[in-house]
C-alpha positions as a Markdown table, in Angstrom:
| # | Residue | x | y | z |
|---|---|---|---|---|
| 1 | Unk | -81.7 | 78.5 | 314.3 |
| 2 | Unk | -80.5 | 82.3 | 314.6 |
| 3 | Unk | -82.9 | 84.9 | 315.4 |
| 4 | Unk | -82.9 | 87.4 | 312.5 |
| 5 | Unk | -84.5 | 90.4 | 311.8 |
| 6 | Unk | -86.4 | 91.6 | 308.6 |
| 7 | Unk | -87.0 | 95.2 | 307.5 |
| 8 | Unk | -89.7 | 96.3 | 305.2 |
| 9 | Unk | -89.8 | 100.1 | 303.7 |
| 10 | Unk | -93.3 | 102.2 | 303.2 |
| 11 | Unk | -94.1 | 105.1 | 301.9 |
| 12 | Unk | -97.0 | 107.5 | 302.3 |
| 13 | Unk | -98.3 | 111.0 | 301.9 |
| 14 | Unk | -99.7 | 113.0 | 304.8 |
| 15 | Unk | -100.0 | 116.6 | 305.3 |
| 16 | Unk | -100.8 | 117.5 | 309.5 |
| 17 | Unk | -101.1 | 120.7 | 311.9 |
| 18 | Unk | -99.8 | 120.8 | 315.0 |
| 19 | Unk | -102.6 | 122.2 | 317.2 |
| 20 | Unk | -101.2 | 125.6 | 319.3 |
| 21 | Unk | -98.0 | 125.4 | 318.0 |
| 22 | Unk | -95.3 | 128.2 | 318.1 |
| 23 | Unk | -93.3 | 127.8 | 315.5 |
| 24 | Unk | -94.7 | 127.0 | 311.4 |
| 25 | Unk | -95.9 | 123.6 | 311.9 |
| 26 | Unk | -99.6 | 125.0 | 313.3 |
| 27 | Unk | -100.1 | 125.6 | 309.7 |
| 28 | Unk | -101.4 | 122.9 | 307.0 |
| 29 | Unk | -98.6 | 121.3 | 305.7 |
| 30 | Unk | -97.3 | 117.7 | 304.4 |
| 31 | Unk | -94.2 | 115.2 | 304.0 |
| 32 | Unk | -93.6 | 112.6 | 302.0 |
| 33 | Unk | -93.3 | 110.0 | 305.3 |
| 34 | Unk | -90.6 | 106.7 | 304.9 |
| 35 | Unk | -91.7 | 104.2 | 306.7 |
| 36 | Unk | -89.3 | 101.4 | 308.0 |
| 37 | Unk | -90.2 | 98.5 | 309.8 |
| 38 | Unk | -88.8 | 95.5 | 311.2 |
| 39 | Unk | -89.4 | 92.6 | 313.1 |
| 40 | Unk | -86.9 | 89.8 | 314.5 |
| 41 | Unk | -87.8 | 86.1 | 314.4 |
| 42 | Unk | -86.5 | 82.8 | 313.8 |
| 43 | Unk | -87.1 | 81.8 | 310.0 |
| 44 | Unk | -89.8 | 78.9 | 309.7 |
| 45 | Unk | -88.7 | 75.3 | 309.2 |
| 46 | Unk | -89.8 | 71.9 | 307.3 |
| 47 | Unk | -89.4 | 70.9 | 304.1 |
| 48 | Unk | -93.2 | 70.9 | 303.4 |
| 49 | Unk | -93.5 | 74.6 | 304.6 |
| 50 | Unk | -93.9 | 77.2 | 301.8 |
| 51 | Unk | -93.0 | 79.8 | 303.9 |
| 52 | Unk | -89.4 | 78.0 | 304.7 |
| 53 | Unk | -86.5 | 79.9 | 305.6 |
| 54 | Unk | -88.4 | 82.8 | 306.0 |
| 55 | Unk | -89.1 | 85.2 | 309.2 |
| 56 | Unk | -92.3 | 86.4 | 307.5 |
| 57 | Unk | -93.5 | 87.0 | 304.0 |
| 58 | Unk | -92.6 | 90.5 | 303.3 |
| 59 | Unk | -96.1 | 90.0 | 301.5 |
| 60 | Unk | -98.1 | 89.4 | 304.8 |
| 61 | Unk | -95.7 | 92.2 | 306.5 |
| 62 | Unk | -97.0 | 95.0 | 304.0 |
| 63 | Unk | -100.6 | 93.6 | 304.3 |
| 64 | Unk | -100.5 | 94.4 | 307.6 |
| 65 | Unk | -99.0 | 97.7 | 307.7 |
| 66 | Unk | -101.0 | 98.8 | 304.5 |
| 67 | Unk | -104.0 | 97.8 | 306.4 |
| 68 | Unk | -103.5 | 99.5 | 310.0 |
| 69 | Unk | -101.7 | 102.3 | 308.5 |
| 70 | Unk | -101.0 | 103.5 | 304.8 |
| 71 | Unk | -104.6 | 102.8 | 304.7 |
| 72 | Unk | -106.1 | 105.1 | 306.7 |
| 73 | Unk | -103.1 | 107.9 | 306.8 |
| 74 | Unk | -101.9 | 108.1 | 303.0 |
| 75 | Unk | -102.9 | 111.3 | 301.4 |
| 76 | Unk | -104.8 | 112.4 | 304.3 |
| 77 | Unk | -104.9 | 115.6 | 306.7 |
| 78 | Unk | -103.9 | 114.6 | 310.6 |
| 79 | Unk | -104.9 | 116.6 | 313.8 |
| 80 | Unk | -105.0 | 116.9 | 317.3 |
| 81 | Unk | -108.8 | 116.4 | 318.0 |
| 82 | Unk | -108.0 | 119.4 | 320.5 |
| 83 | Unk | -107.9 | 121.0 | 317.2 |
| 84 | Unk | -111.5 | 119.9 | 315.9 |
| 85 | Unk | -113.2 | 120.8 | 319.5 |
| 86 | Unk | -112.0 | 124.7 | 318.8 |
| 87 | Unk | -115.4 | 126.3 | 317.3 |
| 88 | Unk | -113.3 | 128.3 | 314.8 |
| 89 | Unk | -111.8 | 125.2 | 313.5 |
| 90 | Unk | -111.3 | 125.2 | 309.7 |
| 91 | Unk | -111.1 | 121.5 | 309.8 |
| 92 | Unk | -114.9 | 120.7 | 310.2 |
| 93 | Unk | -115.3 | 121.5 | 306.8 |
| 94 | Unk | -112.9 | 118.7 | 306.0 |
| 95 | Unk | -114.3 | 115.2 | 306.6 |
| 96 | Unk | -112.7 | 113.2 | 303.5 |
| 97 | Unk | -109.4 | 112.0 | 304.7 |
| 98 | Unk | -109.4 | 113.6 | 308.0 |
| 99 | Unk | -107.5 | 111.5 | 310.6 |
| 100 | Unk | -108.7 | 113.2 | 314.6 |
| 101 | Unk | -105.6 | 111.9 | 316.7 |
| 102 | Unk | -105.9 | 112.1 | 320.7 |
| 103 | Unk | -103.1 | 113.1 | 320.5 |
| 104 | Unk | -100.5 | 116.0 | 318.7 |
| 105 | Unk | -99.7 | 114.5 | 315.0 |
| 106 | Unk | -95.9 | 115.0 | 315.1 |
| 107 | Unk | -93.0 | 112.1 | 313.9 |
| 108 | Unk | -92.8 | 110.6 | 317.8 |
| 109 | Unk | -96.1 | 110.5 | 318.4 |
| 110 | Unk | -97.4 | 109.1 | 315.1 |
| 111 | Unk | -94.1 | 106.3 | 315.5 |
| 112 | Unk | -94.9 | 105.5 | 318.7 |
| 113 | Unk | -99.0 | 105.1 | 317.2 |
| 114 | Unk | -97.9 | 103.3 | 314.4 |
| 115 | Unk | -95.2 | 100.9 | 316.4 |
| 116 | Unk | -98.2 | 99.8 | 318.7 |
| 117 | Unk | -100.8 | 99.1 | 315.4 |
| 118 | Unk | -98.3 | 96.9 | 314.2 |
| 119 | Unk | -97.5 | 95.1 | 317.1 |
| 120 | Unk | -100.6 | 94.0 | 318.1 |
| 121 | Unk | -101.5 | 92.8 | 314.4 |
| 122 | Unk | -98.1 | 90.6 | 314.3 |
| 123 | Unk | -98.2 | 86.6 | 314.4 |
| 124 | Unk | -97.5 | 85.4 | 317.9 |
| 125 | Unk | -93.7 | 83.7 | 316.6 |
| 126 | Unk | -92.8 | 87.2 | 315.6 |
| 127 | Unk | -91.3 | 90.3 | 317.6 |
| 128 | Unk | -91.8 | 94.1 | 316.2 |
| 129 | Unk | -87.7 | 95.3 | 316.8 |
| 130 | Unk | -88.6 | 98.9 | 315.1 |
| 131 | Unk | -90.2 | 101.1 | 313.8 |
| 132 | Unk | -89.0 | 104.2 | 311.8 |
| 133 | Unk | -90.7 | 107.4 | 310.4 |
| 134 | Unk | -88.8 | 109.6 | 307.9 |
| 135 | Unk | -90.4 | 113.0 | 308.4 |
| 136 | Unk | -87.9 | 114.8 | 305.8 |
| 137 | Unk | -85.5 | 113.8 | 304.3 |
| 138 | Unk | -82.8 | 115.2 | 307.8 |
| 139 | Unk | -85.6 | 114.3 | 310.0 |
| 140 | Unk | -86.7 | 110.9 | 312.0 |
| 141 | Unk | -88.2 | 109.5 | 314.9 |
| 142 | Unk | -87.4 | 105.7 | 315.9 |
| 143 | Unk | -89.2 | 103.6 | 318.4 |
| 144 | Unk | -87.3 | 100.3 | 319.8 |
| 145 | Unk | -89.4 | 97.8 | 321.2 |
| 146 | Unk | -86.0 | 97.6 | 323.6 |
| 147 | Unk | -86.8 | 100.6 | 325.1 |
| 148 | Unk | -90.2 | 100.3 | 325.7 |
| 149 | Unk | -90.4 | 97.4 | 327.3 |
């Protein structure tokens, strides 16, 4: 049986700062984020499986991702904790929805983030191929499990 690969589409609200930015991003601002994500497996067999001829239910693929992800980062504000440790932080007085990253909240860093959520929540038959993260709508960061092997 071929392998093939499956893509499921998400899509979330996020507004983020980049902490000691130079350029207009250090301010408050959001997207409305894409999310594409797809795996690669062989499609399940037998006649008494319900889940025949497919490489997973795009059902348990959005459970997963809504789970580890849209969750937690849909309609919520994301920082650099670097950002929460400065005493003149405005962001202390924002603790609904407030996602402290260890890391700078831009499209690479949240794809690469997301990519390895995913992957680790991901039956053992399956393989994460990508992960995508429509920033804008001219604007995208892509992780290939390829290249980060």
């Amino acid at each position: 049986m071929s392998v093939i690969r499956v893509t499921r589409e998400f899509h979330f609200e996020m507004a983020h700062a980049l902490w000691n930015y130079d350029g207009d991003c250090r301010y408050i601002h959001g997207h409305s984020y894409r999310l594409f994500v797809t795996v690669s497996g062989r499609p399940n067999t037998g006649d008494d499986n319900p889940k025949a001829g497919m490489v997973i239910d795009f059902g348990d693929l959005k459970k997963i991702v809504h789970e580890n992800i849209i969750s937690q980062f849909d309609h919520s504000l994301a920082i650099n904790s670097l950002a929460i440790n400065d005493n003149t932080s405005p962001y202390k007085q924002m603790p609904d929805k407030l996602v402290v990253l260890n890391f700078q909240p831009t499209c690479e860093n949240l794809v690469t983030d997301f990519a390895l959520r995913i992957a680790e929540k991901l039956p053992g038959h399956l393989v994460l191929f990508s992960v995508r993260l429509q920033e804008t709508a001219t604007s995208w960061a892509e992780w290939f499990a390829s290249d980060n092997s």
